[in-house]
N, C-alpha and C positions, 0 to 999 in steps of 0.2 A: 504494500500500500504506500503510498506518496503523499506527503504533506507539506503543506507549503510554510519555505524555512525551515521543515526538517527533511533530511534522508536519513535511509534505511538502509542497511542489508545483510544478509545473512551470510557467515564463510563457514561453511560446515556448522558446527554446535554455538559459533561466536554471532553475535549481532549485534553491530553497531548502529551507531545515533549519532550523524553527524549534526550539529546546529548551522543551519543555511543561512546566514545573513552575514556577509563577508562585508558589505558595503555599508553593516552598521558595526564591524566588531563584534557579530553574532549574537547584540545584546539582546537582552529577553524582554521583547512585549510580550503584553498578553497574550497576543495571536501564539505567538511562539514558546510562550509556556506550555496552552491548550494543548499544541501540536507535540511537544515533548512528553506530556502525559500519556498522548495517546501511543505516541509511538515505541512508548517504556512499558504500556500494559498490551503492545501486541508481542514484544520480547520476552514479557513473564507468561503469555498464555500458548506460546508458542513452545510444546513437550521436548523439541526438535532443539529448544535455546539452553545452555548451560552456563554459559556467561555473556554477561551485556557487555559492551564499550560508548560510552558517548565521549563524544571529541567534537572538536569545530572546525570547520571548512576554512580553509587558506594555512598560511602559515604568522599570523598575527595573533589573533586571538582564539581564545577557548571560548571565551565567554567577557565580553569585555565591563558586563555588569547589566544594572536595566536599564528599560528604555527612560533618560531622563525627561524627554516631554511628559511621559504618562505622570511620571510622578511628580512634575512641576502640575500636571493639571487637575490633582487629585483636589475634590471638592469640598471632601470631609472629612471630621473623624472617623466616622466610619467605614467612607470608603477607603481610607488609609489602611485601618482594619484587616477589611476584606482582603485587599491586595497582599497583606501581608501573611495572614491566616493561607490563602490560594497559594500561595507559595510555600509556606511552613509543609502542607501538607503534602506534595508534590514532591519534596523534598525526603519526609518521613516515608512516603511509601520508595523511594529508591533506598535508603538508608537501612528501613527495615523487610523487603522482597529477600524471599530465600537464596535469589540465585546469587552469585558474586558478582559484583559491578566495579569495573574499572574507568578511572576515569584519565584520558588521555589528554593530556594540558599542552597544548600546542601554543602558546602565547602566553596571552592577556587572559588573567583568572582575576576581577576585579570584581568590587561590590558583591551581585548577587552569583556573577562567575565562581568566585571561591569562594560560596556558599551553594552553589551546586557540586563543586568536588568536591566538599567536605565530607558531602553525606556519602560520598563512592566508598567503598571497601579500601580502594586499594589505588594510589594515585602517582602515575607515569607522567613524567614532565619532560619538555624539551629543553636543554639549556638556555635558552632565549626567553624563557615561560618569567611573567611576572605576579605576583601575587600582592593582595590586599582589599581591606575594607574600607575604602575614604567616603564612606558617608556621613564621617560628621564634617568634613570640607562641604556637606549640601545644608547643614543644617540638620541632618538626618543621622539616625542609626542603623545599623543595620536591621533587615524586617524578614531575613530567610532564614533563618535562628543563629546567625553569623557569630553573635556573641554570647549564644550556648556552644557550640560544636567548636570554635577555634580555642576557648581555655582547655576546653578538654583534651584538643590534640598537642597544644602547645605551650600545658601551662597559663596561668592566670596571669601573672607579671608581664610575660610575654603578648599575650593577647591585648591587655589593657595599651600597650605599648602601641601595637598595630594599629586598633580603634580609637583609641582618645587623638591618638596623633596622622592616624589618615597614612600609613604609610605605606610604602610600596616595597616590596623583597623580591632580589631574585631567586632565581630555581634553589642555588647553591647552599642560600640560604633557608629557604625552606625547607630542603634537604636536612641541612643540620639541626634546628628548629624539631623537626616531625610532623610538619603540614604537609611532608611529602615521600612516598618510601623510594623512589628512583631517579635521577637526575639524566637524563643522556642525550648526546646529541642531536639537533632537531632534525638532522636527515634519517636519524635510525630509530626517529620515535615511533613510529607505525610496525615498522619491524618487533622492536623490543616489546611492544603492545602486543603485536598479538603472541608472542613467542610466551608472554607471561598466560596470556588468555588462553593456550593452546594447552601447556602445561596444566592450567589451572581443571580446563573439560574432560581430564582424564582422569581424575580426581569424584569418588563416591559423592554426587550430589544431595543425598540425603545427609552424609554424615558433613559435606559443606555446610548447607542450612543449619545444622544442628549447632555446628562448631557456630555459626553468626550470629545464632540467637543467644547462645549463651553468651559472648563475648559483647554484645549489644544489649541484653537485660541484664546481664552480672553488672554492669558497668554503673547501671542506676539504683541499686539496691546495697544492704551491705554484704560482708565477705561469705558470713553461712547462709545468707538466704543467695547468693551468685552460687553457690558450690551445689545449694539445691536444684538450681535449674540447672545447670551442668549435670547434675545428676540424674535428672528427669529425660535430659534431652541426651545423654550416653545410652542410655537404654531402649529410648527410638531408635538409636541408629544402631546398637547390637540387634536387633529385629528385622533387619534388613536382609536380605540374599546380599548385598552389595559385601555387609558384613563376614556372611560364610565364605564369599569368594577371596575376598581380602588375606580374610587368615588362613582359606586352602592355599593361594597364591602363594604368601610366606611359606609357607610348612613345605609347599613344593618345590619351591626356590622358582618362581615364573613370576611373570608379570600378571597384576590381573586386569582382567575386564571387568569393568565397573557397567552393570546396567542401568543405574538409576533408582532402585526398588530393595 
């Protein structure tokens, strides 16, 4: 299916989501959030997809942030609200879908840019990639949960630092920071992308999920109620055929094939 400002497509078990609007730094209106929802839940209900990729079109930007007309022309509290909430949750449901999600940072990860890769599993940058929140140079704050998810990935000191003061980091340093787990060069980021995506599809997707949820609700709870869902969710995935194939695999010395079940 085709969406306008987004593409698709499928490489074997990977599905990518490029963001189409090159001639605005791929920033996200509304139209093009819509089109990102939708094109994130034909990846999650498609049995054929095991891991997602979204990345942006050109070599400038990932996401260069939102569209700032809409949000100069926002009318009300409310509708400021809305906008916000529309995005929170767009966000949550890529953050919290079972399947693994990588996000490929080809530029500019600005405002709500790097607050869409936050919420990815797992985030491949180009050396060239720059990152930040400067919406309080608009008067604003961040509204895509920007200043929940960046302390958590990088520290609160650190985060207050980014957002009070509007700054901008590159790759190298988000690398060292942990807003980012891969740094490499902007001609082998597609490569390294999917080469991580490929490894990743061959990998028990039940006991993936299982591993993402525990590591995603341990996260917001304390340490024996996180070991409880750990423990809830090991036991899903010993339940599994993926599981008996796993450990025949070992015990036989072979590689195994993961079904899925």
């Amino acid at each position: 299916m085709e969406y306008s400002n987004i593409l698709t497509e499928k490489k074997d078990s990977v599905f990518v989501i490029t963001i189409n609007r090159p001639e605005a730094l791929n920033a996200l209106n509304e139209d093009t959030v819509g089109k990102l929802e939708h094109a994130f839940d034909q990846g999650l209900a498609d049995p054929g997809v095991r891991v997602i990729m979204i990345t942006g079109q050109g070599n400038k930007a990932f996401v260069a942030g939102a569209d700032i007309n809409e949000i100069n022309s926002l009318s009300s509290v409310k509708a400021a609200q809305d906008k916000s909430i529309r995005g929170i949750d767009i966000l949550f449901k890529i953050e919290q879908c079972d399947k693994p999600v990588i996000m490929v940072i080809n530029g500019y990860a600005l405002g709500g840019g790097c607050e869409l890769a936050m919420a990815g599993d797992i985030r491949i940058a180009s050396d060239n990639a720059k990152f930040g929140l400067p919406e309080i140079n608009l008067g604003i704050i961040p509204g895509y949960g920007g200043t929940q998810r960046l302390p958590r990935l990088v520290g609160i000191g650190m985060a207050k630092m980014m957002i009070f003061y509007g700054m901008t980091i590159d790759a190298q340093t988000a690398l060292q920071i942990g807003l980012v787990e891969k740094v490499v060069p902007a001609g082998q980021l597609m490569e390294e992308a999917f080469s991580l995506a490929n490894l990743l599809a061959q990998k028990p997707p039940v006991a993936l999920a299982m591993a993402k949820r525990s590591i995603n609700e341990g996260l917001e709870v304390d340490l024996k109620r996180g070991c409880a869902v750990e423990s809830s969710n090991f036991a899903v995935a010993c339940s599994t055929e993926d599981r008996r194939e796993g450990t025949r695999a070992f015990l036989e010395k072979r590689k195994p094939q993961f079904k899925g079940y």
